[in-house]
C-alpha positions as CSV (number, residue, x, y, z in Angstrom):
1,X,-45.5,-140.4,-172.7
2,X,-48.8,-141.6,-171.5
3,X,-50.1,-139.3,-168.4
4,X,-51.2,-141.1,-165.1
5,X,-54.4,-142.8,-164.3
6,X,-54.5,-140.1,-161.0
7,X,-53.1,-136.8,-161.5
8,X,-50.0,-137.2,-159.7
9,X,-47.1,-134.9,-159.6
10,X,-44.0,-137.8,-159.2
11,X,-41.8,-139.2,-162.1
12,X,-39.6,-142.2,-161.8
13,X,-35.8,-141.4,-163.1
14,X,-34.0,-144.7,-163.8
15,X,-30.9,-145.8,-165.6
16,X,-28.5,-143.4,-162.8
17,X,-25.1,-143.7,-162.6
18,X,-24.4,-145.2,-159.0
19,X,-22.6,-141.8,-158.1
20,X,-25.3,-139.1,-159.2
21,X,-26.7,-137.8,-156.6
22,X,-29.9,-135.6,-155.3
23,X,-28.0,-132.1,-156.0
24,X,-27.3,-133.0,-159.4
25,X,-30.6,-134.2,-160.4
26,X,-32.2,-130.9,-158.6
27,X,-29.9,-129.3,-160.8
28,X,-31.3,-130.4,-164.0
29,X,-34.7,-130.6,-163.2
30,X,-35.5,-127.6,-161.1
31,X,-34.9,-124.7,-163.9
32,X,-37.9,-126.3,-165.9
33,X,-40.7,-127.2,-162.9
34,X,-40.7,-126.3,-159.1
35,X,-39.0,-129.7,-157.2
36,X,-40.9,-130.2,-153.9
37,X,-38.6,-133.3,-153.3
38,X,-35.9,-136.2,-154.4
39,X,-34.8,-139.3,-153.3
40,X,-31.8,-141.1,-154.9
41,X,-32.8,-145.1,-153.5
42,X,-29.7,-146.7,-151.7
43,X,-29.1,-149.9,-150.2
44,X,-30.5,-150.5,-146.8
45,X,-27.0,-151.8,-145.8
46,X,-24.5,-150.5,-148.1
47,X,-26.3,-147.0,-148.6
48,X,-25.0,-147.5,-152.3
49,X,-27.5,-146.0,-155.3
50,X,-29.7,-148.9,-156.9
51,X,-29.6,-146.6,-159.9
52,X,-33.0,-145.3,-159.9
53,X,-34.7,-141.7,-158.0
54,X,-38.3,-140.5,-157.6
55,X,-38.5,-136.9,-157.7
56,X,-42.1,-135.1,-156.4
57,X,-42.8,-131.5,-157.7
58,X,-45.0,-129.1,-156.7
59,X,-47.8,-129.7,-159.6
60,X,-49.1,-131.5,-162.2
61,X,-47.8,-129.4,-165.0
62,X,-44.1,-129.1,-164.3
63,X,-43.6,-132.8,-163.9
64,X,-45.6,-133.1,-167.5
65,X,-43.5,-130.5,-168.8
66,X,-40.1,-132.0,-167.0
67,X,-40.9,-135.4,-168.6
68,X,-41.5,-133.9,-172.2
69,X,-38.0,-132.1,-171.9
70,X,-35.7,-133.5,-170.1
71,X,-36.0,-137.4,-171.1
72,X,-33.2,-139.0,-172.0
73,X,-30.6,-136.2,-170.5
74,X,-27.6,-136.8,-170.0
75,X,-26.4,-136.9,-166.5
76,X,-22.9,-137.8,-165.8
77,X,-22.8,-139.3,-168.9
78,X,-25.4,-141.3,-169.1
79,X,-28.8,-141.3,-170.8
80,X,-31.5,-141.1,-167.4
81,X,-35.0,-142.8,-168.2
82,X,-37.8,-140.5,-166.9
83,X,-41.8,-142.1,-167.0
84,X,-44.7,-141.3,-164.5
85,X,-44.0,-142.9,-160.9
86,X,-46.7,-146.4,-160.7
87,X,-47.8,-146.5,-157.6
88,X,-49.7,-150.2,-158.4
89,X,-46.8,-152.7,-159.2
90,X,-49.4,-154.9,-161.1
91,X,-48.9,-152.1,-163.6
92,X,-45.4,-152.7,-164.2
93,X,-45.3,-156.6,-163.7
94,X,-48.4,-157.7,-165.7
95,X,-46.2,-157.3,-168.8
96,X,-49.6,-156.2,-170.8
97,X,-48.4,-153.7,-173.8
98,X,-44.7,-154.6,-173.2
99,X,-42.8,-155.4,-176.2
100,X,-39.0,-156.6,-177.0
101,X,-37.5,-155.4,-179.8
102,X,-34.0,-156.9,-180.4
103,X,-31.0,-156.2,-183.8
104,X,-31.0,-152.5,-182.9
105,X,-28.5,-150.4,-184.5
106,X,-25.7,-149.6,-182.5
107,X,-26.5,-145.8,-182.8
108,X,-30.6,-145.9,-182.0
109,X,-30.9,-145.1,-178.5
110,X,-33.7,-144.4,-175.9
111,X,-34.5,-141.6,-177.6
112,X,-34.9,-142.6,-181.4
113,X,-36.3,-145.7,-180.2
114,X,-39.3,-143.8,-178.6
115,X,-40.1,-141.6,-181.9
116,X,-40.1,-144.5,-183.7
117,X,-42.7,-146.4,-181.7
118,X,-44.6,-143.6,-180.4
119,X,-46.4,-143.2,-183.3
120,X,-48.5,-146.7,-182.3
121,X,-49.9,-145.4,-178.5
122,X,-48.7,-143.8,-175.2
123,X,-45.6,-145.3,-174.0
124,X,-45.3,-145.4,-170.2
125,X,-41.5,-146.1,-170.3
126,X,-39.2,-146.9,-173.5
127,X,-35.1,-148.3,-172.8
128,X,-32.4,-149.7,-175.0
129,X,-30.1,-152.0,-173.1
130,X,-26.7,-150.1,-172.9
131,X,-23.3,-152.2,-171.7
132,X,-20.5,-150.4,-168.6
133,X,-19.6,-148.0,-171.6
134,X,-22.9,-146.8,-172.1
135,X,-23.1,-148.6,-175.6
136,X,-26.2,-150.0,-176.9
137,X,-26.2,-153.9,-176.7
138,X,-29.0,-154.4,-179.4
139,X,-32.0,-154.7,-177.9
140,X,-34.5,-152.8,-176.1
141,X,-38.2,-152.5,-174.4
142,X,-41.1,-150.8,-175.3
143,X,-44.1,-150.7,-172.8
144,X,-47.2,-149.5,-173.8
145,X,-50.2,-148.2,-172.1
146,X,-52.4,-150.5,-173.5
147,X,-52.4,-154.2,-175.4
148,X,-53.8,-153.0,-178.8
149,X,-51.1,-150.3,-179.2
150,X,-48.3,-152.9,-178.6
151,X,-49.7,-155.6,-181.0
152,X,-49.9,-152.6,-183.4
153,X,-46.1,-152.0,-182.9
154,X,-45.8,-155.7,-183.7
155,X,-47.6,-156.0,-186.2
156,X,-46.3,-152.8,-188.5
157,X,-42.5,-153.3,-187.8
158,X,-41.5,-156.7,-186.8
159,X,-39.0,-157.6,-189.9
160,X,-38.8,-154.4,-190.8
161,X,-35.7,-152.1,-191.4
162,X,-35.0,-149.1,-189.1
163,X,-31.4,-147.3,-189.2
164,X,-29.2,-150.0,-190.7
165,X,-30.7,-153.6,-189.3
166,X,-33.4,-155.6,-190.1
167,X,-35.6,-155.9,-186.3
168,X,-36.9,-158.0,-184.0
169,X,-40.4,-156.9,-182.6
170,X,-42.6,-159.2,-180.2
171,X,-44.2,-160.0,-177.3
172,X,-41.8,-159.5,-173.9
173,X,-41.7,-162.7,-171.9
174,X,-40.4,-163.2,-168.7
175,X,-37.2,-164.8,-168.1
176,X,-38.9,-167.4,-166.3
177,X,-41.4,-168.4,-168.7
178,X,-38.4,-168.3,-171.5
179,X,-36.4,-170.5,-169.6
180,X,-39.6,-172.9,-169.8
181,X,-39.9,-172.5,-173.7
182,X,-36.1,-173.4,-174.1
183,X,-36.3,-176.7,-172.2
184,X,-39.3,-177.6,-174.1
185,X,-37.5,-176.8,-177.5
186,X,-34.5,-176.6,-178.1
187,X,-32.5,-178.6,-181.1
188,X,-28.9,-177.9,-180.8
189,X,-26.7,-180.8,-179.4
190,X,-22.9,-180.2,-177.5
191,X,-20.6,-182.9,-178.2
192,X,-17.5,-183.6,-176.5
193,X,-14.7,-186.1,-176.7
194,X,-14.6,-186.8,-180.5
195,X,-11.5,-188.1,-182.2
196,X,-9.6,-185.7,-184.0
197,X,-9.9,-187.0,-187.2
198,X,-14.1,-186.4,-187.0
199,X,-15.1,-184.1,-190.0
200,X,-18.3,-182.4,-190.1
201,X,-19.8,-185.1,-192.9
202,X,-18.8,-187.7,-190.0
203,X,-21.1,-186.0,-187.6
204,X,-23.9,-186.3,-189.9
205,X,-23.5,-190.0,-191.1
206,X,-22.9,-190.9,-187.4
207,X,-26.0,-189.0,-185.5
208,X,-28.4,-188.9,-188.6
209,X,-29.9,-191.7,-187.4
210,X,-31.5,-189.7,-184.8
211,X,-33.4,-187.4,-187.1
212,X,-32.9,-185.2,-190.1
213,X,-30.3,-182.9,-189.3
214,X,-29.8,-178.9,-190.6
215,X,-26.1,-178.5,-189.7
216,X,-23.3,-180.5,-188.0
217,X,-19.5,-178.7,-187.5
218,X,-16.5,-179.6,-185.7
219,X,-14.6,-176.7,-184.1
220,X,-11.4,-176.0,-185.4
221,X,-8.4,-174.3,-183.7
222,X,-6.2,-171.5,-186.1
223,X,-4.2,-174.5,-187.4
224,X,-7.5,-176.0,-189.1
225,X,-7.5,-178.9,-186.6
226,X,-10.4,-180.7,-184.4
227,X,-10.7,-179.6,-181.4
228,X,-12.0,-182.3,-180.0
229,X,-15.9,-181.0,-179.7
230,X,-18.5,-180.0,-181.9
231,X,-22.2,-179.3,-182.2
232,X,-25.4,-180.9,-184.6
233,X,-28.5,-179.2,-185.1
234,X,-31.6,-181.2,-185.7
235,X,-34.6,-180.2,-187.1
236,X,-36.7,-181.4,-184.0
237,X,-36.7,-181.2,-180.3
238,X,-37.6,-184.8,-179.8
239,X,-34.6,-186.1,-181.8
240,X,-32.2,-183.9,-180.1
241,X,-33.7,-185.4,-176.6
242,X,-32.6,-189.0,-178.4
243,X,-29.5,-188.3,-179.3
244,X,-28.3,-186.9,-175.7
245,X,-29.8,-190.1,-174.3
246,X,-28.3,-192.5,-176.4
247,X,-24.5,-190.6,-176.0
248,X,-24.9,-190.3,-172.4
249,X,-25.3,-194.0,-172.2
250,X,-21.5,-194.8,-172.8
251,X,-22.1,-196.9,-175.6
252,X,-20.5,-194.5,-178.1
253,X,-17.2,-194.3,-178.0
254,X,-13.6,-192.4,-179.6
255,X,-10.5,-193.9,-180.6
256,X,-9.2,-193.9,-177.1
257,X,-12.2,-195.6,-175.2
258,X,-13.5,-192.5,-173.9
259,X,-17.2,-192.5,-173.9
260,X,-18.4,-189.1,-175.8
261,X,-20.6,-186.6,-173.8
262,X,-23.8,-184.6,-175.1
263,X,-25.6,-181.9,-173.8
264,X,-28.0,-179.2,-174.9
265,X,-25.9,-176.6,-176.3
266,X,-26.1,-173.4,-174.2
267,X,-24.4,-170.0,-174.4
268,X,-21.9,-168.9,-171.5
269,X,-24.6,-167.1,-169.3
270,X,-26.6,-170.0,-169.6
271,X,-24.5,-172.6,-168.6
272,X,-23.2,-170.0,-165.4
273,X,-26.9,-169.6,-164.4
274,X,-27.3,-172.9,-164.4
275,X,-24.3,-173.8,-162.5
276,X,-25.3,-170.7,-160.4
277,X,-28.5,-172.2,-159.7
278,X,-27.1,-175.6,-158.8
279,X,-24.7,-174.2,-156.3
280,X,-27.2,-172.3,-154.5
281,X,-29.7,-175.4,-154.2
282,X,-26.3,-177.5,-152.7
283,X,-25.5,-174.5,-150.3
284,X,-29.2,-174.4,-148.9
285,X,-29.8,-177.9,-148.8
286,X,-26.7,-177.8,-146.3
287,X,-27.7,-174.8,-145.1
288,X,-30.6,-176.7,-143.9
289,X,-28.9,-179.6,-142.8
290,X,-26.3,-177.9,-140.2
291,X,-29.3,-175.6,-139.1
292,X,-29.2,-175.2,-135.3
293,X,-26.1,-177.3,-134.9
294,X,-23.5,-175.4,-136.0
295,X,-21.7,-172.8,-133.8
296,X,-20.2,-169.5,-134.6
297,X,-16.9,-168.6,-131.7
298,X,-15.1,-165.5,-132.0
299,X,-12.5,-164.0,-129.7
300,X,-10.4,-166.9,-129.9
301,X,-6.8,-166.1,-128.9
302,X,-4.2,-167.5,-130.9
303,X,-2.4,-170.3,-128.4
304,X,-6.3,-171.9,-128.5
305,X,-5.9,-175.0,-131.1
306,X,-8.9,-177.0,-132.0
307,X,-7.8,-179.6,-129.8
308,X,-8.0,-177.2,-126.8
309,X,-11.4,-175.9,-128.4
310,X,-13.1,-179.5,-128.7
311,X,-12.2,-180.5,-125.0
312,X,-14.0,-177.4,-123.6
313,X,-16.7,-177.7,-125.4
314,X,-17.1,-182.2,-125.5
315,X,-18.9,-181.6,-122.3
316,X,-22.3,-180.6,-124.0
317,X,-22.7,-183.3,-126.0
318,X,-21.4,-184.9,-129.1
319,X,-19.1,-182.5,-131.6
320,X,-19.0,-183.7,-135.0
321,X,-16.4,-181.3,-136.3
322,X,-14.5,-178.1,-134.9
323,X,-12.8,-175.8,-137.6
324,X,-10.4,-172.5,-136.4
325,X,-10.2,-170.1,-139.3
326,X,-6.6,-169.6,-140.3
327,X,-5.0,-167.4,-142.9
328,X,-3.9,-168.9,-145.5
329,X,0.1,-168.2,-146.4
330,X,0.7,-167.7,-142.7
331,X,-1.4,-170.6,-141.1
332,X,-2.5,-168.0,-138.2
333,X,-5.5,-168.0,-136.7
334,X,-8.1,-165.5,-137.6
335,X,-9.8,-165.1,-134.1
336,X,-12.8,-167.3,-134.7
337,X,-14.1,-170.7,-135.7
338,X,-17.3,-173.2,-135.9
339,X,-18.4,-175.9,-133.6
340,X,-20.8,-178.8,-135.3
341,X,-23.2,-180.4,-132.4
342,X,-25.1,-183.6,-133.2
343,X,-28.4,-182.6,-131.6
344,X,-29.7,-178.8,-131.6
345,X,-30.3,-179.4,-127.6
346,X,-26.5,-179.6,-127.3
347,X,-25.4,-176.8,-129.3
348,X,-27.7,-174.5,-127.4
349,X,-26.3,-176.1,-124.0
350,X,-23.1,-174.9,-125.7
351,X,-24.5,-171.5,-126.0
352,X,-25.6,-170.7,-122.7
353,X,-22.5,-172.2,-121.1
354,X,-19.7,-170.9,-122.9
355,X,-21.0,-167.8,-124.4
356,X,-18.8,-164.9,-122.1
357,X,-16.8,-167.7,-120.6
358,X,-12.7,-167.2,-120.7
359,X,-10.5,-170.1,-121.2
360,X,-7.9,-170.7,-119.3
361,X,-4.7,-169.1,-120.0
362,X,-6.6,-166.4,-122.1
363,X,-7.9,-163.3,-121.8
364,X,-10.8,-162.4,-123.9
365,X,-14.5,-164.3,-123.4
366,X,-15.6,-165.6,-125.9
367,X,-18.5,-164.9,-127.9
368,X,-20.9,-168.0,-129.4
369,X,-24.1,-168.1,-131.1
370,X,-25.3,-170.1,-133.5
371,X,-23.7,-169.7,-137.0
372,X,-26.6,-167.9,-139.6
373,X,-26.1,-167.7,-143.3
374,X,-25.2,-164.2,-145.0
375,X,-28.4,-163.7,-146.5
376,X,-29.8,-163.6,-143.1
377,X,-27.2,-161.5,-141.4
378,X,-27.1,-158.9,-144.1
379,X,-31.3,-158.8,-143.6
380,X,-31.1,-158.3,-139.9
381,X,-28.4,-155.3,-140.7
382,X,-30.9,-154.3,-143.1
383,X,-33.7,-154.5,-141.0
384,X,-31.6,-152.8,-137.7
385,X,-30.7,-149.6,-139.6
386,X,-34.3,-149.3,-141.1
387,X,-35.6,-148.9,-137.8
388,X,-32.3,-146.9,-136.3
389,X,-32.5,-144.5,-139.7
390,X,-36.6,-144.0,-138.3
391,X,-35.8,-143.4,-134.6
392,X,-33.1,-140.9,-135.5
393,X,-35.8,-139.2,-137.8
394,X,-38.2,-139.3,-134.9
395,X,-35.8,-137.7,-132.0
396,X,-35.3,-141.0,-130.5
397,X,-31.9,-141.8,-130.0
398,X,-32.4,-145.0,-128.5
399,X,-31.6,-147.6,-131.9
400,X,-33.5,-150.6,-132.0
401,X,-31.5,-154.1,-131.5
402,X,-31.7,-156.4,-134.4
403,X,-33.5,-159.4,-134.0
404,X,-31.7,-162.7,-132.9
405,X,-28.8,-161.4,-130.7
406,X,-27.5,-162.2,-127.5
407,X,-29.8,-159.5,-125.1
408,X,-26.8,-159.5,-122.8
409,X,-25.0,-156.8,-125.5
410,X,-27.4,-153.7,-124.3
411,X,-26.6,-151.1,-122.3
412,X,-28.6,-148.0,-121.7
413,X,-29.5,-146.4,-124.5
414,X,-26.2,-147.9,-126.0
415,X,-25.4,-150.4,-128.2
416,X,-22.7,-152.6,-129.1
417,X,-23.7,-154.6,-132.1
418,X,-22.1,-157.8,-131.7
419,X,-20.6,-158.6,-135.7
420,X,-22.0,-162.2,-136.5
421,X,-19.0,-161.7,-139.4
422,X,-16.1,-162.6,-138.8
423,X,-15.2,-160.2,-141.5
424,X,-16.4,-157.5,-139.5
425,X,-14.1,-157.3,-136.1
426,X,-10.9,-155.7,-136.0
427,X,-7.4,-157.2,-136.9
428,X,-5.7,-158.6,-134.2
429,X,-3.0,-156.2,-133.9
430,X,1.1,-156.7,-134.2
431,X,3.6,-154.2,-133.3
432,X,5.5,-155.3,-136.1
433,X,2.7,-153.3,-138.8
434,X,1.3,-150.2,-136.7
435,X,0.6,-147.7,-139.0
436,X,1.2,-143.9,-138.1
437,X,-1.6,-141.1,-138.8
438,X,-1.0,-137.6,-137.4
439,X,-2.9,-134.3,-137.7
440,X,-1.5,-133.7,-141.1
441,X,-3.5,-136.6,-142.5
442,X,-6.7,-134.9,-141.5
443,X,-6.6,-131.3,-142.6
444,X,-9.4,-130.2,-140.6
445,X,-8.1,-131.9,-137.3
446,X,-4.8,-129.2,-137.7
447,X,-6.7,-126.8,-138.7
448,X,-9.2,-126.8,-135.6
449,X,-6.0,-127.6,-133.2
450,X,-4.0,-124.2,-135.0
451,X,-7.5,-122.1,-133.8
452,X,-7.8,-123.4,-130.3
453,X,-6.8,-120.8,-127.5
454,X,-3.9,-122.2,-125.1
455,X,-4.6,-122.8,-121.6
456,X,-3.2,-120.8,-118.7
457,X,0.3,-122.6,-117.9
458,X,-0.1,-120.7,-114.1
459,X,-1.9,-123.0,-111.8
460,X,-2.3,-119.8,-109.2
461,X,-4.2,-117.9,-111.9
462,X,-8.0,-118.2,-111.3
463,X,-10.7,-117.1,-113.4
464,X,-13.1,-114.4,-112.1
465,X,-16.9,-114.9,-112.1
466,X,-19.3,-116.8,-110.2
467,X,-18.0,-119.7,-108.1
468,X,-20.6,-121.1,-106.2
469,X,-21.4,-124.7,-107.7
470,X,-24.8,-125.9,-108.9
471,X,-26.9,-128.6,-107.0
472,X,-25.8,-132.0,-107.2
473,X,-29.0,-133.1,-108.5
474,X,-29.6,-130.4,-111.3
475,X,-25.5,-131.1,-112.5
476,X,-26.7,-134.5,-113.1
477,X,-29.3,-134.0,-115.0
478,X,-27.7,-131.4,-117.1
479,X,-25.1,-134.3,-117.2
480,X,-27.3,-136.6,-118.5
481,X,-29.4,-134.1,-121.0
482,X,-25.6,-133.3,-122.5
483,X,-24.9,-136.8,-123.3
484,X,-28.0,-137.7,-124.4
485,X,-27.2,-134.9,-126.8
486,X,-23.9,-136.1,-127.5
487,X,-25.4,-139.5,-128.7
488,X,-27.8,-137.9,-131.2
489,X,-25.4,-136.0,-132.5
490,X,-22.9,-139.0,-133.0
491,X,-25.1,-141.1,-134.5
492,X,-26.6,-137.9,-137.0
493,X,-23.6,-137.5,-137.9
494,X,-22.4,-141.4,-138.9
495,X,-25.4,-141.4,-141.1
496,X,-24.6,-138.6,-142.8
497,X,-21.1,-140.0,-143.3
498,X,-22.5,-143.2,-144.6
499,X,-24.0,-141.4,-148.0
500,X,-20.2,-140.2,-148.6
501,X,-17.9,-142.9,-151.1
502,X,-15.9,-145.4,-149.3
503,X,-12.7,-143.4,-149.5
504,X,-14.2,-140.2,-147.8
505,X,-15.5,-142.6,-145.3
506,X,-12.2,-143.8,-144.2
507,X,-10.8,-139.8,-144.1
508,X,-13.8,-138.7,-142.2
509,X,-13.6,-141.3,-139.2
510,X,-10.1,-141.0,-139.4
511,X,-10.7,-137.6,-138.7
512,X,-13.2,-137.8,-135.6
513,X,-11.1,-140.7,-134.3
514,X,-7.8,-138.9,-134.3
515,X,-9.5,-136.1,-132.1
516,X,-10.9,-138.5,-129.6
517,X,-7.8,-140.9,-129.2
518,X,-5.8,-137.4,-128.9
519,X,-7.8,-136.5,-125.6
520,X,-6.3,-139.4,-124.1
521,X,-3.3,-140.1,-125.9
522,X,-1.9,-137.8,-127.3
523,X,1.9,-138.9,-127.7
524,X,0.6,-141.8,-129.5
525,X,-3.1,-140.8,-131.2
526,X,-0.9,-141.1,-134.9
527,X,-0.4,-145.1,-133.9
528,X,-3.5,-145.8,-132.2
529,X,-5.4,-143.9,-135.0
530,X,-3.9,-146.2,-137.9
531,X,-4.5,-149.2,-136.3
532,X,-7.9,-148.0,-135.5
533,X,-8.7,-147.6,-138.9
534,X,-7.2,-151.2,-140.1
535,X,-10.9,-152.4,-138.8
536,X,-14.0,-152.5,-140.6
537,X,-16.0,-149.7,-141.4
538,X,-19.5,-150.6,-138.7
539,X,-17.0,-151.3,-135.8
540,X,-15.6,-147.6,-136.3
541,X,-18.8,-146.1,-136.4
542,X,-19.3,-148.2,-133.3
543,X,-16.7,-147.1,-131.5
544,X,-17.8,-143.5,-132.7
545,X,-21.0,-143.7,-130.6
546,X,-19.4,-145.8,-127.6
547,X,-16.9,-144.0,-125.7
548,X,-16.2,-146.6,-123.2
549,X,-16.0,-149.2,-126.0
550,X,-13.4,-146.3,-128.0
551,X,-11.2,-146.2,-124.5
552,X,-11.0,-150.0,-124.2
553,X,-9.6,-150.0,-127.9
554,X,-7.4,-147.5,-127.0
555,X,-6.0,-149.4,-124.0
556,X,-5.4,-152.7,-125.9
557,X,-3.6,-150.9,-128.7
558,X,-1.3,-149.4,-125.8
559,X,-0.6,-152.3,-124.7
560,X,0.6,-153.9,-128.1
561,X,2.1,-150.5,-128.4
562,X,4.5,-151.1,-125.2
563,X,5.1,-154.7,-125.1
564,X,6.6,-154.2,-128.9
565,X,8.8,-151.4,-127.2
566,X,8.9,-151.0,-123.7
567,X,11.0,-148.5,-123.1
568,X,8.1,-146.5,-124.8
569,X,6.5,-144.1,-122.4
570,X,2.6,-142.9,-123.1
571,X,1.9,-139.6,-120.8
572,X,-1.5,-139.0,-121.0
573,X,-2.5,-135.5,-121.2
574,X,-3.0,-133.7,-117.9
């Protein structure tokens, strides 16, 4: 491996399963060089592995000696890809000295593929393509440090044999630039509708008009019969182009009437890129053209129809459409909905009316803002816990807001992070599905109750010691320094829980919650725990760092609690 333009002491460790994590690349690293530091890089939002770590050691010659040894280890199975951390990403995206070397055999991997071609120049990074099973998929990449030794490589083993196969060895392009190439020449023509008597001789005699032709075949089904499509080959790009545009006319026929189709043929992945690509141009250009109008209400109760919803809201202007999301066996409502405005001036009228407003006969206001696309929501999320994840780092416990929300959803040094996903608030409860959690689900809940001491049962009995009572002012601020503590803590440990998998998670919260709906509860903390946990995964760490937000959850899941049973009695704990 080629050594750094600047002495540094960081190497780059790709190719990671998404579950290794810091410990277990310490692990393997650390008995060969010193490890001043590793970082496993996560998702902003999801805090899931993007499969790639950057571990900094203490010098020069331990990284060197790391990357010599320990490239291409396994770790959890897998084969990790170890080169010298590139600082400059001009480095890694000029594509000078990278090569593509495809018909591997199955059994070359990163390893044999870099003796092979190490023999030409430094290699700053070497990979062969592996599938979910860790299985070679027959092609790799080979980048060099410089041009000369790639077109070396090229040169001396392009066609040439190595393990079993003949190989492959040229230039990398980007995807982009081969995408341009295949538009510009490809030869092989789709055909569809063709009678079933059609032979492949047929083909021929019928589209070599177009232009000499290398191979024509109908596809056959295990019987040996059409099945009604085909492909031809031509020896020319521009005759391929003719023939497309003289099927595509409709002049050309089958037995039946039905005009035949042609198209350049593409593989699977192609023609779901393309598709891909063409769905994604359709959903922005709508994007676009509903931008500003369209309104996003939550909190709507489920006797509100859209009938109801459009006559509260005709007085702001003109609504071109109104749309409550139900479920679909049931036909419920799912608690929220879109309003389409004519005129942007409207649907912010809309917005600074009705935004907290109740309707009548309800009992939850309602929440609207204008409706923003995914990509944007999941950047502001990304964006929000960026800047909390720094302010927790920093000793400031205040979390910064993410941009584009109401302002009217701050309090203190609190925040309640209205969800702009309607995925993302919690069921609308029915007594009818309440699951039960008790301190048996959350071993370390019984275990803490089994250790704590019991409290003196006789109210006469007083405790001996000083009595007289702080100053007013100095017990507030010690008040105020404890839950300024108590925040910090909360929200330390929520991002420490966020690194867990999703199913410790759940048992984690479930945990904490269970002890906090206890305190107030505790004759039903198993039911109000469950249907706690039904929501999504932000809201509980939410309600984690708000307790007056917890105790108002709390009191609504009471309430479903008793009007499902009322003979049901809650004593809270004295």
């Amino acid at each position: 491996m080629a050594k750094p333009s600047q002495l540094s002491a960081s190497l780059y460790v790709g190719d990671l399963a998404l579950d290794v994590t810091e410990g277990q690349i310490f692990e393997l690293f650390n008995p060969v060089g010193m490890v001043a530091s590793i970082r496993v890089c996560r998702d902003a939002v999801t805090r899931r592995s993007l499969g790639y770590a950057y571990v900094n050691f203490h010098n020069f010659k331990d990284a060197e000696l790391v990357l010599d040894t320990k490239n291409n280890s396994l770790i959890k199975g897998r084969p990790c890809r170890i080169m010298w951390s590139q600082r400059d990403p001009s480095v890694r995206k000029s594509g000078v000295g990278n090569i593509f070397i495809k018909n591997l055999d199955p059994d070359i991997g990163h390893k044999e593929l870099n003796d092979t071609f190490s023999v030409f120049g430094n290699i700053l990074s070497c990979k062969v393509a592996l599938n979910e099973n860790n299985l070679s998929k027959g092609y790799g990449f080979v980048h060099f440090e410089t041009e000369e030794s790639a077109q070396k490589a090229i040169n001396k083993l392009n066609g040439m044999i190595i393990g079993t196969k003949k190989v492959y060895v040229g230039k990398f392009v980007p995807k982009k630039e081969r995408f341009k190439q295949q538009e510009a020449s490809w030869t092989n023509v789709y055909l569809k509708n063709l009678d079933r008597d059609k032979t492949d001789a047929d083909l021929e005699k019928i589209f070599g008009q177009f232009g000499e032709i290398t191979s024509a075949r109908v596809m056959l089904d295990e019987s040996h019969h059409s099945r009604g499509f085909g492909f031809v080959n031509f020896r020319n790009h521009e005759s391929a182009v003719a023939a497309v545009d003289e099927v595509n006319k409709g002049n050309m026929k089958n037995a039946d009437g039905v005009p035949l189709y042609a198209a350049r043929a593409q593989k699977k992945a192609e023609r779901l890129a393309e598709l891909r690509r063409k769905f994604e141009q359709l959903r922005l250009e709508r994007s676009s053209q509903y931008q500003g109008i369209n309104l996003y209400v939550k909190n709507i109760e489920d006797e509100v129809t859209e009938e109801k919803l459009r006559k509260e809201f005709s007085p702001f202007g003109n609504i071109t459409s109104v749309k409550i999301a139900t479920d679909g066996p049931s036909g419920g409502s799912k608690g929220f909905g879109f309003i389409c405005f004519s005129t942007q001036d409207e649907a912010q009228r809309a917005i600074n009316e009705m935004n907290g407003k109740i309707l009548p006969g309800c009992h939850k206001p309602l929440y609207v803002a204008l409706h923003e696309p995914k990509e944007l929501r999941v950047q502001k999320l990304a964006t929000y816990y960026s800047q909390r994840s720094k302010s927790l780092r920093s000793g400031n416990v205040a979390p910064v807001p993410p941009l584009g929300y109401p302002p009217q959803v701050y309090f203190s040094n609190q925040f309640i992070a209205p969800m702009m996903n309607p995925r993302n608030q919690f069921p609308r409860w029915t007594a009818s599905t309440t699951p039960t959690y008790s301190a048996s689900n959350f071993p370390s809940v019984q275990a803490a109750n089994q250790r704590q001491p019991k409290r003196n049962a006789n109210p006469n009995t007083s405790n001996t010691g000083p009595t007289n009572p702080p100053p007013s002012n100095a017990k507030r601020n010690t008040s105020l320094t404890q839950a300024e503590q108590s925040t910090q803590t909360v929200q330390e440990q929520n991002a420490d829980i966020t690194t867990l998998p999703p199913d410790q998670q759940k048992l984690l919260l479930g945990e904490r919650l269970y002890r906090l709906v206890h305190q107030k509860q505790p004759n039903l903390a198993g039911k109000i725990t469950g249907m706690l946990l039904d929501g999504d995964m932000e809201d509980l760490f939410q309600l984690l760092e708000n307790p007056d937000n917890l105790s108002a959850k709390i009191e609504e899941a009471v309430s479903v609690l008793e009007e499902a049973n009322p003979s049901l009695e809650s004593k809270e704990e004295q």
